[in-house]
C-alpha positions, 0 to 999 in steps of 0.5 A: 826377875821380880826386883830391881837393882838400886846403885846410889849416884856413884853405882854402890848397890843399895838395896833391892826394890819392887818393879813398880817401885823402881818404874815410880822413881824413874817416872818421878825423875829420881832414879833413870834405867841403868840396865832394861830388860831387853824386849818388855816395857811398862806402857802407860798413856802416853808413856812407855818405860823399859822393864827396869832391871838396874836402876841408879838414883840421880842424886847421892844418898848417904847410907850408914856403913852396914856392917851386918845383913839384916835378918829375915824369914825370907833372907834365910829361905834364899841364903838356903836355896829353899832347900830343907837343911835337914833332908834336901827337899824343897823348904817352905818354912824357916826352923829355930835350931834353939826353939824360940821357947827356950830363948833362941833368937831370930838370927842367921845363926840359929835358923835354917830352911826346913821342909813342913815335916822335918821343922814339925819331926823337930818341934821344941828340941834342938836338932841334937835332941831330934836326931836330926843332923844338918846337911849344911852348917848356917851362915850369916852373909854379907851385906852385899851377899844377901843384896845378890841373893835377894836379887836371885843371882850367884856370882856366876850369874853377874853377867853383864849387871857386874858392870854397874857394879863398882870394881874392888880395889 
């Protein structure tokens, strides 16, 4: 697992953040491990830190409400599964279903994980124009969804990191 959950002091998820990231924080006394991987740690002189993986912040940050998922390149490719959404092979690139060129914009609506061959077959046109039809219909996730999906977990795979996760009413 390459990033490290982040809860606010009263355990809403926040965001994700690298390792050494959430390594600085719990050594600068701003966050402490909530959750470890059981068997690494992070040694230093005289320091030895347990492999965060849930990190909770030791005072209270207040975060505006976000109503929307931020967009990203990256954020389509993990909402896809990296699979292309016009063939099902694994996806390296993110493809506009309105081209750029002709005012589509960067949003989770318009864009799609895609293969280099099948986003290259597409070029400038829309899939219709293309013939190309896609397997699965673009979607824009919730806030908490694209945090578990930049974390790499379904809701199947919570497991035991659903705990510090606050229970909905």
């Amino acid at each position: 697992m390459r990033s490290t959950l982040v809860l606010n002091a009263g355990y809403e998820p926040l965001t994700t953040v690298s390792l050494q990231r959430a390594v600085v924080l719990v050594l600068q006394d701003k966050a402490v491990v909530e959750q470890a991987h059981p068997i690494r740690v992070v040694r230093g002189t005289g320091i030895e830190v347990p492999l965060p993986r849930v990190i909770r912040l030791t005072r209270y940050v207040r975060v505006p409400f976000r109503q929307r998922a931020a967009w990203s390149r990256r954020g389509v490719l993990v909402r896809d599964q990296h699979l292309c959404a016009y063939c099902g092979r694994r996806a390296t690139t993110v493809d506009h279903l309105v081209p750029r060129s002709r005012g589509g914009a960067d949003s989770w609506l318009n864009t799609v994980a895609a293969c280099a061959a099948d986003n290259q077959r597409k070029a400038d046109r829309t899939p219709e124009q293309a013939g190309m039809a896609l397997l699965r219909k673009p979607f824009e996730p919730t806030p908490e969804a694209s945090l578990m999906l930049a974390l790499g977990l379904r809701r199947a795979d919570m497991g035991d990191l659903a705990a510090w996760l606050p229970q909905s009413a």
